[in-house]
N, C-alpha and C positions, 0 to 999 in steps of 0.2 A: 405735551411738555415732559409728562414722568419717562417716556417711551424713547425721546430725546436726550433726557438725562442718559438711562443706561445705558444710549449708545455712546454717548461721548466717554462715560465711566471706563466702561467695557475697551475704548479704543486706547485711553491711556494705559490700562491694565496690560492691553494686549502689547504695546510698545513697550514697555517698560520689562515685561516677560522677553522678550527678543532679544532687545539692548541687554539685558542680562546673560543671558545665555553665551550671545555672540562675546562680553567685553571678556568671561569666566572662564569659558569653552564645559562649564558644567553642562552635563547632559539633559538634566531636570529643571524646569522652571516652573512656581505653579503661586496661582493663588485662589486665598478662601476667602469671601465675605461672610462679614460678621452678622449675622440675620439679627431680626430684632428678638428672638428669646436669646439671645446670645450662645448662640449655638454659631457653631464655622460651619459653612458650605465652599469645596473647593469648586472654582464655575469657569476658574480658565490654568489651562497647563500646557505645555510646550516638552515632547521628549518622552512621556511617559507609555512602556512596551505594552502595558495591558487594560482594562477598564476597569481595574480595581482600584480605584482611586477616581474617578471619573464620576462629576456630582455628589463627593462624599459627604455627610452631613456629621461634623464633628461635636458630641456632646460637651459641655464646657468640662475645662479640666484635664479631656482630655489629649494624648499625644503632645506632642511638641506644639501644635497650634493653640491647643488649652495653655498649655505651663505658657508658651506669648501671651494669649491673654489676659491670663492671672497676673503674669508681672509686668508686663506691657516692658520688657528686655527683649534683646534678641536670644536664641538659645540654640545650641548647634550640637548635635550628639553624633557621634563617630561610630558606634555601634548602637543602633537604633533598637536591637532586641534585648540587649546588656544595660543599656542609659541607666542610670537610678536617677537622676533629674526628672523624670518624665513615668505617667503610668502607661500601663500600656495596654490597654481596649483594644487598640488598632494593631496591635502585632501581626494578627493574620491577614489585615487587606496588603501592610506594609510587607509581609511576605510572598504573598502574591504576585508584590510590583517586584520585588527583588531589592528593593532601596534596604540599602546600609547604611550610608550617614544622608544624616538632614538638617541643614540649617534654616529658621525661621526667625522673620524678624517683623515686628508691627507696624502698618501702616496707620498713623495715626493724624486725625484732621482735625483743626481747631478742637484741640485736644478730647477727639473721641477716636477710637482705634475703630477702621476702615474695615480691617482685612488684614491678612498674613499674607507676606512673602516668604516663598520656598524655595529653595534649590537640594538637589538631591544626587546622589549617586548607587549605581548599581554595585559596584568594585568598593572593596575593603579601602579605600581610602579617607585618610582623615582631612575635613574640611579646616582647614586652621584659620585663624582672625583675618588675614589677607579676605580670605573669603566670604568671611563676617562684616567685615570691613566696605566690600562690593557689594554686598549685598542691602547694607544699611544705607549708602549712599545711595541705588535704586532706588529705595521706597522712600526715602526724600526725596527725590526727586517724583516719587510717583507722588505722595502729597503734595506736591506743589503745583501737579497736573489737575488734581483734583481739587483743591482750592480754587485755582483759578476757573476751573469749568463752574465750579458752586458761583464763584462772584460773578460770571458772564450770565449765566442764568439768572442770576438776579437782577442783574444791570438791565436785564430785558423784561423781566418783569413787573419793573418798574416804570417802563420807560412807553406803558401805553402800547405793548404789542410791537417797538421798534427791535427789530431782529440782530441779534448781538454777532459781533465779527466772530466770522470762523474758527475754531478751535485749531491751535496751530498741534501738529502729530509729533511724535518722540524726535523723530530724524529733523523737523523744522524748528522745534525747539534748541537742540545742539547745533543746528546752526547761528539762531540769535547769541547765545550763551558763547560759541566759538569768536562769531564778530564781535561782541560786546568786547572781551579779554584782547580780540587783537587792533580796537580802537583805544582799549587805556594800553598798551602797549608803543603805539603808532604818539599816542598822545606824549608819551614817557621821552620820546625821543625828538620831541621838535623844538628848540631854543625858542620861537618867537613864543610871546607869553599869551600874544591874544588867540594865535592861534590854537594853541595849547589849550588854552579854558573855553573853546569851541568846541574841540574834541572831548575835552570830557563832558561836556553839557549834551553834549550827543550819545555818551554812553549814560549820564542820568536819566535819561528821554528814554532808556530801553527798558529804562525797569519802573520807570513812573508807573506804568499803567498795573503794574502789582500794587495793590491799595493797602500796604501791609506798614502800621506806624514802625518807623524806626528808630527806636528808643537808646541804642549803641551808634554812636557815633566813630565809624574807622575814617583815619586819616587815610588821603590821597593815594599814600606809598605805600598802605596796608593793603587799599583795594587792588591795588598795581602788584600786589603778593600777591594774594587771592586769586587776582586773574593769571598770573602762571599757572598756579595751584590745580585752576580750573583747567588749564588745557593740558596739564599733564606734566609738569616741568618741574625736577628738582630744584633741588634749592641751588644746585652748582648752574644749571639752568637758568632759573629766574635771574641768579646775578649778573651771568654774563647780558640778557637781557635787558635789564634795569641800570646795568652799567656802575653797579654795587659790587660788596663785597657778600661772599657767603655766608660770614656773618652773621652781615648786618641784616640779611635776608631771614635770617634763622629769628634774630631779633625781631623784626615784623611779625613774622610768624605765630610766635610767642603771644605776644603783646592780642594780636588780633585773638587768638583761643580764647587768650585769658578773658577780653573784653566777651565773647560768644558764649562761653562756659563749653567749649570743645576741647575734645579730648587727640584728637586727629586733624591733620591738615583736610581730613575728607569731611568732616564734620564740621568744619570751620566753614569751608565752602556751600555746605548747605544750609548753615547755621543765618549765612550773608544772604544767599538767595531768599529765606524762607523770612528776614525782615527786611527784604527789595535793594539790597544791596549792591547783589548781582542775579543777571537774569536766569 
């Protein structure tokens, strides 16, 4: 069962490091589990030129992985030997790899932090909030990979030895999450009413099975935001869509943050998924 865990852990980890990679074009992807002294161990990376970083075992505090887990923020430094944010123990493996800037951000699960996510560059280049941005969105969604793996395990462990449905992988996920958005869409646009409240009872059905209470209630035309939001669709996007104005769109928008306590339309979308709003 424990051997089962890590795999499934392991496979979100490793999806969720790809999908990064590939949405950034960052060359660096990596992450640390947070052992129990609380000490970081990096245990998966994608991109990195040498094995100086490879199973590092991070004392608390330090590097850019410490300052995440001290403050449980994300933290992103442009000049990784210069930072005054951060001390620096690790300068020399970080010289070794050749990385210049690094951003990290905390994966956190029923409010205990997982592990760091990293992305990294070799080139004097500055990671700016865009990048912050993608990267925080990742690790919500990699918590939400992990949650769900937690509740499947349990649901089996409770249930007498009955063997819990397959773990669905990064790419099979973004496809439920794609259909889900282009069913309240498909719904947005059909005049008859019963069949309207058929499709969307069809996109409730996607996300029942995340057991997460939802204590914020968004209206119809917020989640029919949202799901642009989710597939990538500006706000001059969703209107033409929803057959609104941009706007009024921008006022959804709003409305929906403000109810989530998000700061970004990217965090608003996670903020949905992470109480079963959207898949």
């Amino acid at each position: 069962m424990e051997n089962q865990r890590i795999r499934d852990d392991d496979d979100a980890v490793r999806a969720a490091l790809t999908t990064l990679k590939n949405s950034t074009g960052i060359p660096v992807t990596m992450y640390a589990t947070l052992l129990a002294d609380n000490r970081l161990q990096i245990t998966q990376w994608v991109g990195l030129r040498t094995p100086a970083l490879h199973n590092l075992v991070i004392e608390p505090g330090q590097g850019v992985g410490g300052r995440v887990v001290s403050t449980r923020r994300p933290v992103g430094v442009s000049d990784y030997a210069r930072a005054s944010v951060i001390s620096h123990e690790l300068d020399n493996v970080i010289h070794d790899e050749g990385l210049y800037s690094l951003v990290a951000v905390p994966v956190i699960v029923r409010r205990e932090i997982r592990g760091v996510l990293y992305v990294g560059v070799h080139s004097p280049v500055r990671l700016g909030d865009k990048v912050i941005e993608e990267v925080t969105m990742t690790a919500r969604t990699l918590e939400q990979e992990l949650a769900v793996n937690s509740a499947l395990r349990s649901f089996g462990g409770k249930s007498g030895g009955i063997k819990a449905p397959r773990n669905l992988n990064g790419a099979e996920w973004e496809q439920v999450r794609s259909t889900h958005s282009k069913l309240r869409m498909l719904a947005n646009r059909v005049d008859d009413d019963q069949l309207r409240r058929e499709l969307e009872t069809l996109c409730d059905q996607m996300v029942s099975p995340v057991h997460i209470k939802q204590a914020t209630k968004l209206s119809a035309r917020e989640l029919d935001v949202l799901s642009c939001v989710a597939l990538g669709h500006t706000n001059v996007e969703a209107a033409a869509e929803m057959g609104i104005g941009a706007e009024t769109v921008k006022s959804y928008l709003r409305s929906v943050m403000r109810k989530l306590g998000a700061h970004t339309r990217y965090e608003a979308v996670n903020a949905a998924r992470r109480i079963g709003a959207l898949p």
